[in-house]
Backbone as JSON Lines, residues from 0, in Angstrom:
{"i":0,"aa":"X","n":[14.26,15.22,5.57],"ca":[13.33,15.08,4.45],"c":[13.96,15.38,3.1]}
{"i":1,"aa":"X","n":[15.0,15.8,3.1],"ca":[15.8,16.61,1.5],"c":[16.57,15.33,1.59]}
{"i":2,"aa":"X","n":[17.03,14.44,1.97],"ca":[18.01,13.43,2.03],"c":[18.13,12.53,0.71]}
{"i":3,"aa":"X","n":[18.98,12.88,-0.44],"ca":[18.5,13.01,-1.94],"c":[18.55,11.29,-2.15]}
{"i":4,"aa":"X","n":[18.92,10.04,-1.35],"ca":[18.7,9.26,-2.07],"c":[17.46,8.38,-1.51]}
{"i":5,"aa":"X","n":[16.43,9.33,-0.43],"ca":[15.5,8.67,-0.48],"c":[14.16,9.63,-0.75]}
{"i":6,"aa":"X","n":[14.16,10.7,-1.87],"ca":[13.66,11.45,-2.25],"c":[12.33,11.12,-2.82]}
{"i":7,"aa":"X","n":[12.53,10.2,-3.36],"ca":[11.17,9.28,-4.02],"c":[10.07,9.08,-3.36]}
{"i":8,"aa":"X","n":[10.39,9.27,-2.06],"ca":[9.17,8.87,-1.15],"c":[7.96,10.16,-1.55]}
{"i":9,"aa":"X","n":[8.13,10.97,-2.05],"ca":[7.94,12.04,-1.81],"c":[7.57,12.35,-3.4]}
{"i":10,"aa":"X","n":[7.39,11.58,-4.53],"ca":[7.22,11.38,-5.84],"c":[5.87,10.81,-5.99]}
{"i":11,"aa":"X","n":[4.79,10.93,-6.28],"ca":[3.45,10.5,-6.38],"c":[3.44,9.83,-7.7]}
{"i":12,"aa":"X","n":[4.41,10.34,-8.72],"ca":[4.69,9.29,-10.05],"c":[5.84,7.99,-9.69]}
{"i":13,"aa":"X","n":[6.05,8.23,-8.77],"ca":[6.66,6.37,-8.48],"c":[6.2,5.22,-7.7]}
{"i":14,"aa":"X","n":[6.61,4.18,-7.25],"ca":[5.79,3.62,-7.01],"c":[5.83,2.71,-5.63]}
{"i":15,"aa":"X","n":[5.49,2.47,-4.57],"ca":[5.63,2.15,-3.29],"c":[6.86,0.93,-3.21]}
{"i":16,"aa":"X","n":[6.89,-0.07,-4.09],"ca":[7.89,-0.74,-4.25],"c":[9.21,-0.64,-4.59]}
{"i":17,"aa":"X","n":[8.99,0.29,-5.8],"ca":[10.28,1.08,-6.39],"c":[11.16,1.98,-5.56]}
{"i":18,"aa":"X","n":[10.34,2.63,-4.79],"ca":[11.31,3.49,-3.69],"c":[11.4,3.01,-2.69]}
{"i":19,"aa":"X","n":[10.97,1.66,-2.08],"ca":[11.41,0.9,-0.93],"c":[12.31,0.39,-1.34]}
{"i":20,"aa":"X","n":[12.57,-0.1,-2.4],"ca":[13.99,-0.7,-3.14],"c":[15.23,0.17,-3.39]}
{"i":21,"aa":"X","n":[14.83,1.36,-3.51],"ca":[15.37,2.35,-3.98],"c":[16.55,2.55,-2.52]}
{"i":22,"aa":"X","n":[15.57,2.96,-1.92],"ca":[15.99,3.69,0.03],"c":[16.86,2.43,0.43]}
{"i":23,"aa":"X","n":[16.64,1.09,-0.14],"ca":[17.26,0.14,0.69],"c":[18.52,-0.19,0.0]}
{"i":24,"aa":"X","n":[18.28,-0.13,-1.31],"ca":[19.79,-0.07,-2.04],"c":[20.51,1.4,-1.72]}
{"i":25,"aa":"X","n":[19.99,1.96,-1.55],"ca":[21.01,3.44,-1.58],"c":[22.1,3.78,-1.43]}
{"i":26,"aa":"X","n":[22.83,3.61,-1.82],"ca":[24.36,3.9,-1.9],"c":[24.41,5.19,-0.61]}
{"i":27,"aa":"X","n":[24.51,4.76,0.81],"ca":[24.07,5.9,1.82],"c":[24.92,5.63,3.15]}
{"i":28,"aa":"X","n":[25.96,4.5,2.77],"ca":[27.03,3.5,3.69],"c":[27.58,5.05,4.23]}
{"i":29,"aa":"X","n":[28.4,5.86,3.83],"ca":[29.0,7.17,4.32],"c":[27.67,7.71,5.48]}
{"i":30,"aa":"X","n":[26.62,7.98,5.09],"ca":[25.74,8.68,5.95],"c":[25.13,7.9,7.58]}
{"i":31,"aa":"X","n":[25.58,6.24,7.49],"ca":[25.32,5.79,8.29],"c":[25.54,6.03,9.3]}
{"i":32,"aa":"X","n":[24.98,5.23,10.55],"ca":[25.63,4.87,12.31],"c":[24.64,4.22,12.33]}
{"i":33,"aa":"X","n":[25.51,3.51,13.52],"ca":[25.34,2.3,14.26],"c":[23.73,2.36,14.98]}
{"i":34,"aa":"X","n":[23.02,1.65,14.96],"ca":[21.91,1.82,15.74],"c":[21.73,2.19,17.27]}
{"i":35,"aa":"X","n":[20.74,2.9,17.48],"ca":[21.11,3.47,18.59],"c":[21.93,3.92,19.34]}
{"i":36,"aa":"X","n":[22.75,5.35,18.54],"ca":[23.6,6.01,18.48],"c":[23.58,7.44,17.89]}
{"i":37,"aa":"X","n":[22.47,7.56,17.49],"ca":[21.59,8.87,16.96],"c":[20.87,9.15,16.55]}
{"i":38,"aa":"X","n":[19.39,9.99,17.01],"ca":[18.48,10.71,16.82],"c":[18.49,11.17,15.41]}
{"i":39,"aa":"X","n":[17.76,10.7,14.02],"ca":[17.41,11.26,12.62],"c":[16.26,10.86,12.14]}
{"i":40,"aa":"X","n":[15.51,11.64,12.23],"ca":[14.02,11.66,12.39],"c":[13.96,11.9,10.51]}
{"i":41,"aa":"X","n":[12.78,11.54,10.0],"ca":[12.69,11.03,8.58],"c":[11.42,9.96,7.97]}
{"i":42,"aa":"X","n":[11.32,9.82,6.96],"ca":[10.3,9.22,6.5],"c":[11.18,7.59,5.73]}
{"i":43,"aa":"X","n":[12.05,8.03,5.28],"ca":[12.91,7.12,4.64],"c":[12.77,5.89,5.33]}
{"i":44,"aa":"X","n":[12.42,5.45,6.79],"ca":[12.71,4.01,7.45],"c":[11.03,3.9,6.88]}
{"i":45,"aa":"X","n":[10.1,4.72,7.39],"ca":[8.61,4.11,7.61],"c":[8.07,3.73,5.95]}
{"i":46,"aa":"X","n":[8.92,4.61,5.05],"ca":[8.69,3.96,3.67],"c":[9.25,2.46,3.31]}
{"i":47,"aa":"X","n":[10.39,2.5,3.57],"ca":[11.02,0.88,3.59],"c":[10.18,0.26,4.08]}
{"i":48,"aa":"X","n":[9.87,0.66,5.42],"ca":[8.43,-0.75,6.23],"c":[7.8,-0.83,5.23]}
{"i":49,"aa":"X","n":[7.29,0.47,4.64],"ca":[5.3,0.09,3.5],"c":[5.63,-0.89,2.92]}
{"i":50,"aa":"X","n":[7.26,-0.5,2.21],"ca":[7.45,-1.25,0.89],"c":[7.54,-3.06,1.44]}
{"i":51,"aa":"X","n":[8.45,-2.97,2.3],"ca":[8.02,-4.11,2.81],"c":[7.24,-5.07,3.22]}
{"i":52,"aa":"X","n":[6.1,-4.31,3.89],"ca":[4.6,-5.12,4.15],"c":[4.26,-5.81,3.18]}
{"i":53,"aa":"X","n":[4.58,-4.35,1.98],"ca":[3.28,-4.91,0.73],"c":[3.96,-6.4,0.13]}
{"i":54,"aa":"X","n":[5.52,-6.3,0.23],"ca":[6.31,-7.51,-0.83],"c":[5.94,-8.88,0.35]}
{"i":55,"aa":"X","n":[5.58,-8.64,1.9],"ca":[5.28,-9.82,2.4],"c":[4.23,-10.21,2.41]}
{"i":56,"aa":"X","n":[3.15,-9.32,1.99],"ca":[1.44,-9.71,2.59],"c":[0.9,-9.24,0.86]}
{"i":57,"aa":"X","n":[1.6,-9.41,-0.76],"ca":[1.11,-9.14,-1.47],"c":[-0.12,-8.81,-1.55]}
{"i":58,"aa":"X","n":[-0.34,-7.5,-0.65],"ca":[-1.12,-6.57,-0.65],"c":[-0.53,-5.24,-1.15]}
{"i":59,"aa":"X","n":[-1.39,-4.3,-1.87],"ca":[-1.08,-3.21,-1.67],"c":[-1.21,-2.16,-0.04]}
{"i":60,"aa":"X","n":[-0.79,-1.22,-0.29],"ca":[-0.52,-0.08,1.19],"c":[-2.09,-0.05,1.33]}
{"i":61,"aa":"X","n":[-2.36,0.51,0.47],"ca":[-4.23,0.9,0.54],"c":[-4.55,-0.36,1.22]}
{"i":62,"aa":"X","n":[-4.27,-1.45,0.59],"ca":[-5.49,-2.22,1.1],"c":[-4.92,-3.21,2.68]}
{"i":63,"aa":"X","n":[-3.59,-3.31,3.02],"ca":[-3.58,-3.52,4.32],"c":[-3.57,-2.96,5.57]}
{"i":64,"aa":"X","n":[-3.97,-1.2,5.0],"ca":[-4.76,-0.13,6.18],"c":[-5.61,-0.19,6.14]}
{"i":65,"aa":"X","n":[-6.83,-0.72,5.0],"ca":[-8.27,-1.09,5.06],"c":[-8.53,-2.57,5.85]}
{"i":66,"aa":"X","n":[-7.37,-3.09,5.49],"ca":[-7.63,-4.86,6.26],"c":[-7.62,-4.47,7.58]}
{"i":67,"aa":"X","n":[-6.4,-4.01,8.22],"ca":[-5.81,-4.09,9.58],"c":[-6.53,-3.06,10.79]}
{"i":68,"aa":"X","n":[-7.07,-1.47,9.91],"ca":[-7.48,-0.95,10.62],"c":[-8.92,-0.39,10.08]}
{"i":69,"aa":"X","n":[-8.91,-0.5,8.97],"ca":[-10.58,0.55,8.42],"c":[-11.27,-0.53,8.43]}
{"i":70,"aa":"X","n":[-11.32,-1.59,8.05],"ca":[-12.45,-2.64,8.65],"c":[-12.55,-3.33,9.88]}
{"i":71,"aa":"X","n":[-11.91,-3.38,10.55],"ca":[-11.53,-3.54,12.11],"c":[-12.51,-2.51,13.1]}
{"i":72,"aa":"X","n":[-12.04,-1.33,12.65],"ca":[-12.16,-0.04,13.54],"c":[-13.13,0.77,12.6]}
{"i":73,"aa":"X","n":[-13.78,0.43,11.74],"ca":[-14.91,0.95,11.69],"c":[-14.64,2.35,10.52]}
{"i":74,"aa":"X","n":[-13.33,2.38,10.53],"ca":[-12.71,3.91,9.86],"c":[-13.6,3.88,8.32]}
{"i":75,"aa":"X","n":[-14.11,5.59,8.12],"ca":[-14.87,5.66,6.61],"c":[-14.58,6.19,5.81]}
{"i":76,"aa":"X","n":[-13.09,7.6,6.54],"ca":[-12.3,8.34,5.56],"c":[-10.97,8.16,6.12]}
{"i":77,"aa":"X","n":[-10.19,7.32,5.72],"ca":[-8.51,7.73,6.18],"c":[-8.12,6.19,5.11]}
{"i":78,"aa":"X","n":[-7.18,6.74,4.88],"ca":[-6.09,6.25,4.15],"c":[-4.9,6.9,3.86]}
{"i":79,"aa":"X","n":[-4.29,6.99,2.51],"ca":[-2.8,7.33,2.53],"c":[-3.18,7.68,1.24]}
{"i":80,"aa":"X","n":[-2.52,9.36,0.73],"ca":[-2.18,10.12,-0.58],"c":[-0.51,10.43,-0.64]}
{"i":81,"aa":"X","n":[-0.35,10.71,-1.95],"ca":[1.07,11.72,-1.78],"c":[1.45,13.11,-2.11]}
{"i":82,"aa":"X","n":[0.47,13.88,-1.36],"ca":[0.42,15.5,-1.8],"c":[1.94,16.03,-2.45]}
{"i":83,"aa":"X","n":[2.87,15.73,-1.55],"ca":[4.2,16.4,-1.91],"c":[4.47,17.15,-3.46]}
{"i":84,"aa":"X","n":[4.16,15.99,-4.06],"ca":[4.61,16.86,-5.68],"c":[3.72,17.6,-6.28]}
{"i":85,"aa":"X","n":[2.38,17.24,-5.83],"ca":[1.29,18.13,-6.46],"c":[1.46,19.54,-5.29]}
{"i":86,"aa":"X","n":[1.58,19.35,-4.07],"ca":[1.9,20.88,-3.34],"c":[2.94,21.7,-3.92]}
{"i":87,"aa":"X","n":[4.4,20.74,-4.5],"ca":[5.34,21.48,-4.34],"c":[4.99,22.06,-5.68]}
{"i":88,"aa":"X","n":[4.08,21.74,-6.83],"ca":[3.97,22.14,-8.34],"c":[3.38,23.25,-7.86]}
{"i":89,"aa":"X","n":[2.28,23.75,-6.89],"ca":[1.65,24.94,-6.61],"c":[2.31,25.91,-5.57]}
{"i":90,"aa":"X","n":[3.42,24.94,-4.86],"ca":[3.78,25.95,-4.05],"c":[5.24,26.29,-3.47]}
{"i":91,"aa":"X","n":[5.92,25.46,-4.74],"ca":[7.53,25.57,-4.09],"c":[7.75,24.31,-2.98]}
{"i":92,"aa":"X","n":[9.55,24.64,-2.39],"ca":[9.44,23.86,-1.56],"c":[8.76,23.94,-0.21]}
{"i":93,"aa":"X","n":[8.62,25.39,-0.02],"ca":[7.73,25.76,1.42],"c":[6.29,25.37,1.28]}
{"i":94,"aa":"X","n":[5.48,25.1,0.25],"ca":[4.15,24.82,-0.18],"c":[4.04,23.19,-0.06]}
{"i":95,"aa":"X","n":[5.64,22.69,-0.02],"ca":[5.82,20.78,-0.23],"c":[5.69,20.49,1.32]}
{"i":96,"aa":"X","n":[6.63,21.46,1.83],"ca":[6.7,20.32,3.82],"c":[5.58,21.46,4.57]}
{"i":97,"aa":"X","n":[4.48,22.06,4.37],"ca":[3.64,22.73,5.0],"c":[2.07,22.4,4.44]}
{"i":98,"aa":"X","n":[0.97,22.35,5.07],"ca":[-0.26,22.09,4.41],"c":[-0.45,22.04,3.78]}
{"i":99,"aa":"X","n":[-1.1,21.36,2.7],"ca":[-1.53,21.93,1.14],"c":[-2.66,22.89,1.35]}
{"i":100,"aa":"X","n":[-2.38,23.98,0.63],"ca":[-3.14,25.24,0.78],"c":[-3.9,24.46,0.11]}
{"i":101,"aa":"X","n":[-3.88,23.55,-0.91],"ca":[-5.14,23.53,-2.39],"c":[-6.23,22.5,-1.42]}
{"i":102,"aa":"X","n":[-5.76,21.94,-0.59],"ca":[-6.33,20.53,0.16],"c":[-7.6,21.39,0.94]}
{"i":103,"aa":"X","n":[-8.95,21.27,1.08],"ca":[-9.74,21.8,1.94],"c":[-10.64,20.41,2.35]}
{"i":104,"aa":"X","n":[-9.8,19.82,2.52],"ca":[-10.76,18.37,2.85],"c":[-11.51,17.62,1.83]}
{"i":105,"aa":"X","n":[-11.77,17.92,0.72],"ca":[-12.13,16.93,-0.26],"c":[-10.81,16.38,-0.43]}
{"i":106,"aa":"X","n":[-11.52,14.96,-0.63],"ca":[-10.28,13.77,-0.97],"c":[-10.16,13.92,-2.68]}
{"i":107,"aa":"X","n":[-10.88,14.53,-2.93],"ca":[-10.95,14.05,-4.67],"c":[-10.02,15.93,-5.3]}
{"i":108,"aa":"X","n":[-9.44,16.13,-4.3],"ca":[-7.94,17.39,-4.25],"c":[-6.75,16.7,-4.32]}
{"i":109,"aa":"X","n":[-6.94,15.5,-3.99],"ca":[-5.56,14.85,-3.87],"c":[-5.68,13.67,-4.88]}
{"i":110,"aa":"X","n":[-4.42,13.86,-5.11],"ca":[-4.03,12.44,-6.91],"c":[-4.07,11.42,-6.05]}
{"i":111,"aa":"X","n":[-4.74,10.49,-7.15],"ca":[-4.54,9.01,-6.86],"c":[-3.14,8.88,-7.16]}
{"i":112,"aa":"X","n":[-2.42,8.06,-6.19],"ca":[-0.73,7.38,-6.01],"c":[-0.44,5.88,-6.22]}
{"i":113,"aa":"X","n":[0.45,5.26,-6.59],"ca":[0.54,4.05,-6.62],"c":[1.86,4.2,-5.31]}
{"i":114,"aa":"X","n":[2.35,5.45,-4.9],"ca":[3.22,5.76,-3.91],"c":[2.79,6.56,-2.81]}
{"i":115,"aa":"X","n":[2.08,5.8,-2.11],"ca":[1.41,6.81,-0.54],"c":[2.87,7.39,0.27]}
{"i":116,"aa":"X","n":[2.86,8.01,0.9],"ca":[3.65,8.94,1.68],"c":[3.27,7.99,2.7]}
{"i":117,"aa":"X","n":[4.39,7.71,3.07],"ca":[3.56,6.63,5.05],"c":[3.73,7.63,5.62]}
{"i":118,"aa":"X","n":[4.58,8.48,5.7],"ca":[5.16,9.1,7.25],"c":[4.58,10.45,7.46]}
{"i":119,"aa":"X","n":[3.93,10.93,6.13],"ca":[3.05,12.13,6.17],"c":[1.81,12.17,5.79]}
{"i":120,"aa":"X","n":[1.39,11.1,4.76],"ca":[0.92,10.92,3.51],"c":[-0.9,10.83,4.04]}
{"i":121,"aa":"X","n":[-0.61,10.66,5.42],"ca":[-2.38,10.42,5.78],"c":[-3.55,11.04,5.54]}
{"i":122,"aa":"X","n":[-4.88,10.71,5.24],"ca":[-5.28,11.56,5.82],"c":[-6.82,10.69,6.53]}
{"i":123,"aa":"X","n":[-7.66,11.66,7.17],"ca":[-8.43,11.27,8.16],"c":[-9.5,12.31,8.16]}
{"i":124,"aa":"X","n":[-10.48,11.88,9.07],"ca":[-11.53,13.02,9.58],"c":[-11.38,12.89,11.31]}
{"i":125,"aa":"X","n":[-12.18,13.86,11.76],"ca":[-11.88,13.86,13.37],"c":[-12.58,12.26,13.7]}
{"i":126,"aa":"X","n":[-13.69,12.28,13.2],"ca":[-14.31,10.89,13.8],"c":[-13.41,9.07,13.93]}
{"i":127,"aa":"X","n":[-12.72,9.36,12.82],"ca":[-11.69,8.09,12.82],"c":[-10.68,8.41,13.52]}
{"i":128,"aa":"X","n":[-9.91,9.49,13.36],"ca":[-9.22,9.64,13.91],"c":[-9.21,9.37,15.23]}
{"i":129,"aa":"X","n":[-10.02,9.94,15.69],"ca":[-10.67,9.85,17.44],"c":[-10.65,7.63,17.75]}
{"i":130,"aa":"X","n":[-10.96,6.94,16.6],"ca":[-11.2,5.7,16.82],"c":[-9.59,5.19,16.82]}
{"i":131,"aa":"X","n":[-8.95,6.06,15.75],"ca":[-6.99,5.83,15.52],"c":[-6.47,5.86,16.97]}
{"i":132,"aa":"X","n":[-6.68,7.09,18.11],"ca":[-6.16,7.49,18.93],"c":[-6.61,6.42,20.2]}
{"i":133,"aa":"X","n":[-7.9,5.61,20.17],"ca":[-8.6,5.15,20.93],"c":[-7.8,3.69,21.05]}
{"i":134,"aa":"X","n":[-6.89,3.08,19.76],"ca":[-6.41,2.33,19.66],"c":[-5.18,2.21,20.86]}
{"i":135,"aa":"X","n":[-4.43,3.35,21.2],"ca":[-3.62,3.72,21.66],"c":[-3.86,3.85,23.07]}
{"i":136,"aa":"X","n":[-5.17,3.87,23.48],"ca":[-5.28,4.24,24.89],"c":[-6.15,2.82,25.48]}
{"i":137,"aa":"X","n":[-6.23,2.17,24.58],"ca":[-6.93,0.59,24.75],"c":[-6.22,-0.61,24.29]}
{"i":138,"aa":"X","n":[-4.77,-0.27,24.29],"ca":[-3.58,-1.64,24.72],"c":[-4.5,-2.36,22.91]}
{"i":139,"aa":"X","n":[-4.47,-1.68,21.9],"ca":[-4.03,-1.88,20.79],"c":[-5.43,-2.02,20.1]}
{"i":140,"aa":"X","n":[-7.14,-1.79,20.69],"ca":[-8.11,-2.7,20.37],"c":[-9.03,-1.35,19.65]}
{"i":141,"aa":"X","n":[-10.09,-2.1,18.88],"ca":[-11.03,-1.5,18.17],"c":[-12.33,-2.1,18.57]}
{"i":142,"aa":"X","n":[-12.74,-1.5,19.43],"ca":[-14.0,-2.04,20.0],"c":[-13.33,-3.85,20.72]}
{"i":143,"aa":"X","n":[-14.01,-5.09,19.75],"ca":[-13.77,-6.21,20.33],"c":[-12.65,-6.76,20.14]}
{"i":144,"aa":"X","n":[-12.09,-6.24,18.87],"ca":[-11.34,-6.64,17.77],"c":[-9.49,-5.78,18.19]}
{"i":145,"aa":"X","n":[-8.86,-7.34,18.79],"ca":[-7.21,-6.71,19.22],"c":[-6.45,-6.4,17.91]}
{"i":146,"aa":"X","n":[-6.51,-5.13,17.2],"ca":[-5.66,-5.07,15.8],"c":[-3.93,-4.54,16.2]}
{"i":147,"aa":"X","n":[-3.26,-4.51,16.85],"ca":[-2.12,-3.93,17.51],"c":[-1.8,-4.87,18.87]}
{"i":148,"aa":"X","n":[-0.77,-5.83,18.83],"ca":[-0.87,-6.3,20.38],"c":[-0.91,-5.18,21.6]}
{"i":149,"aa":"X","n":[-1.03,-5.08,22.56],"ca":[-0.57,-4.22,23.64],"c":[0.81,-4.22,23.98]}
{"i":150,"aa":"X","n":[1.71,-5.29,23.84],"ca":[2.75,-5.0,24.04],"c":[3.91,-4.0,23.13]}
{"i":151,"aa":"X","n":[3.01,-4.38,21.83],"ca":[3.71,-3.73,20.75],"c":[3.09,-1.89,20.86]}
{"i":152,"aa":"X","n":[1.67,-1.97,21.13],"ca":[1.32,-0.69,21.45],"c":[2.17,-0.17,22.64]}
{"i":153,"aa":"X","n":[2.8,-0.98,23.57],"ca":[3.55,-0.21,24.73],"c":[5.36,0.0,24.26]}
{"i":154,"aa":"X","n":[5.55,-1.01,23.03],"ca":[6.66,-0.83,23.15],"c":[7.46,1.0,21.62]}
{"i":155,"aa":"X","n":[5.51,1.01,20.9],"ca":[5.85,2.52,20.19],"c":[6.12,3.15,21.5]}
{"i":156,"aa":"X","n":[5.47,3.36,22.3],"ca":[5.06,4.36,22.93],"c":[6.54,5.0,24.14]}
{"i":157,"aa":"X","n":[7.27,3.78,24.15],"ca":[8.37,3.82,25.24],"c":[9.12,4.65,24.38]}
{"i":158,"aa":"X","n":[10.3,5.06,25.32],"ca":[11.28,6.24,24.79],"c":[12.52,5.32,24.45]}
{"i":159,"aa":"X","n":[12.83,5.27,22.91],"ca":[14.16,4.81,22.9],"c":[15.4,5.28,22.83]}
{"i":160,"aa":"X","n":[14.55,6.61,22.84],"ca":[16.52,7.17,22.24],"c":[17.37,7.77,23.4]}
{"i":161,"aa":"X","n":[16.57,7.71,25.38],"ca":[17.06,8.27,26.28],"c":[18.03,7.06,26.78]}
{"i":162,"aa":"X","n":[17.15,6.02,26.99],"ca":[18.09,4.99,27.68],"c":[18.93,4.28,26.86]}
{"i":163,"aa":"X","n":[19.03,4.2,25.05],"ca":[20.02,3.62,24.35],"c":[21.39,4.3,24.59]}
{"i":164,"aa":"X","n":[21.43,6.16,24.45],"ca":[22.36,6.85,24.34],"c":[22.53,7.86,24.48]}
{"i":165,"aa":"X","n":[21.09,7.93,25.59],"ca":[20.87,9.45,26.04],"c":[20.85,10.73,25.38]}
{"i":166,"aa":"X","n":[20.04,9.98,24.41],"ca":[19.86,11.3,23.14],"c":[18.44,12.03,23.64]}
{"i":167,"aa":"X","n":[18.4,12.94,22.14],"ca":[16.92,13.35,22.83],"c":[16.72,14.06,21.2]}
{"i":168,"aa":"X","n":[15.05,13.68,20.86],"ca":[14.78,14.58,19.8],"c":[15.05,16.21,19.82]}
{"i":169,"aa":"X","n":[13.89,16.5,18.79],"ca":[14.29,18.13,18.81],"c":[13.23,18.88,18.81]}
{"i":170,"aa":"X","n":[12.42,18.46,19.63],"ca":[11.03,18.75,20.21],"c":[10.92,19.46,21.44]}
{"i":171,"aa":"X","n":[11.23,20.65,22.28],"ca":[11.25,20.76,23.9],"c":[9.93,20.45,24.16]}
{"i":172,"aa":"X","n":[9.94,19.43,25.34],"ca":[9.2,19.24,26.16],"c":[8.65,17.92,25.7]}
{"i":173,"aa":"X","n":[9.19,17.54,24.64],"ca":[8.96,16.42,24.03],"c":[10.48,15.25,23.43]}
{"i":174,"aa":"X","n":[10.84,15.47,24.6],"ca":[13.1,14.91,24.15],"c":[13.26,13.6,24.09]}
{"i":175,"aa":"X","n":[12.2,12.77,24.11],"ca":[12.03,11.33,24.02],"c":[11.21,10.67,22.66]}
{"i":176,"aa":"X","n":[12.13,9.45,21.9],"ca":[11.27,9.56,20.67],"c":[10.97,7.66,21.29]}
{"i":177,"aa":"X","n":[9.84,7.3,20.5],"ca":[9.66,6.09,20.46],"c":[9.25,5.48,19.13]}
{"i":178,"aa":"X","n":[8.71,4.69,18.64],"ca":[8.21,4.32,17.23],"c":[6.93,5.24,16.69]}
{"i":179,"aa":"X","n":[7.3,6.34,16.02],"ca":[5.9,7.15,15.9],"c":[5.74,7.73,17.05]}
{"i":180,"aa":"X","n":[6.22,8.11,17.91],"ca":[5.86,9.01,19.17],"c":[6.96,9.61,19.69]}
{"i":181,"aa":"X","n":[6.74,11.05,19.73],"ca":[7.45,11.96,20.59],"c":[6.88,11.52,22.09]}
{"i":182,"aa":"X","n":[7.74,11.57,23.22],"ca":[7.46,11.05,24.4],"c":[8.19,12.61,25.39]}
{"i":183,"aa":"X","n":[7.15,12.87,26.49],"ca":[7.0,13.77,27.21],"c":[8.29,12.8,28.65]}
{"i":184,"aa":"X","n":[9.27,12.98,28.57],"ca":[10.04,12.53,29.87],"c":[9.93,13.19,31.17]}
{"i":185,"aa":"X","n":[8.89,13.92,31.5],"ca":[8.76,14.46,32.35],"c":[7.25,14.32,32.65]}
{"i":186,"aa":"X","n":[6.45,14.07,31.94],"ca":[5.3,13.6,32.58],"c":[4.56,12.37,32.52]}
């Protein structure tokens, strides 16, 4: 998350495009490897995706989580903020990667962004959430409506980093990562 040339993600005064451009130009050739060859868990890839969606589906972030899943699935509070800089102004850097103490569930605690946080940046109530998770256990669907293929829902869910190179996150009991999912290899 400190990884200084994709720091922006993490800037609520910049802007979802600007730091997908940013992360993808990055002068970061030294820090590389080869794909599937090591475990580096981060926000930096899932921001490149946002930025990407939005430059293919000239949509903004907001509004192709309202297309794809809050009108689909029924969702009435979840979308995407970027607490980071307003936490870290109240609370340092331990106040930036830990809850926002100031956050008590009003949405109107958190700044409007033209730069959502993808990889942290959510937020939700139990009731959607519960409809988010339902997606996952119903091969991709929202009630009638397939928003996620199933195959693509099976292929987050698989472990890639055991059988590419026999890595393993840094989770015990959780040593298998997949797209967005820590994976339990033992149960």
């Amino acid at each position: 998350p400190t990884y200084l040339p994709y720091l922006c993600q993490y800037a609520d005064s910049a802007d979802l495009a600007d730091c997908a451009e940013a992360i993808y130009t990055a002068d970061d050739e030294d820090d590389r490897v080869p794909p599937d060859t090591a475990y580096r868990y981060g926000g930096g890839a899932w921001h490149l995706a946002g930025g990407i969606a939005q430059a293919v589906s000239g949509e903004t972030w907001e509004q192709l989580v309202q297309e794809i899943y809050g009108d689909p699935c029924g969702l009435e509070a979840t979308g995407y903020r970027n607490h980071y800089t307003q936490a870290f102004s109240e609370g340092g850097v331990d106040g930036a990667f830990s809850y926002p103490d100031f956050f008590d569930g009003d949405l109107g605690d958190l700044e409007q962004t033209d730069n959502p946080n993808i990889e942290g940046g959510a937020y939700t109530t139990a009731q959607d959430y519960g409809k988010i998770l339902e997606i996952q256990l119903t091969g991709g669907r929202c009630g009638d409506v397939q928003v996620l293929t199933s195959e693509g829902v099976a292929r987050m869910q698989l472990d890639r980093i055991g059988p590419a190179y026999d890595g393993t996150s840094y989770l015990p009991g959780f040593e298998g990562y997949g797209l967005g999912w820590f994976v339990d290899r033992e149960h």
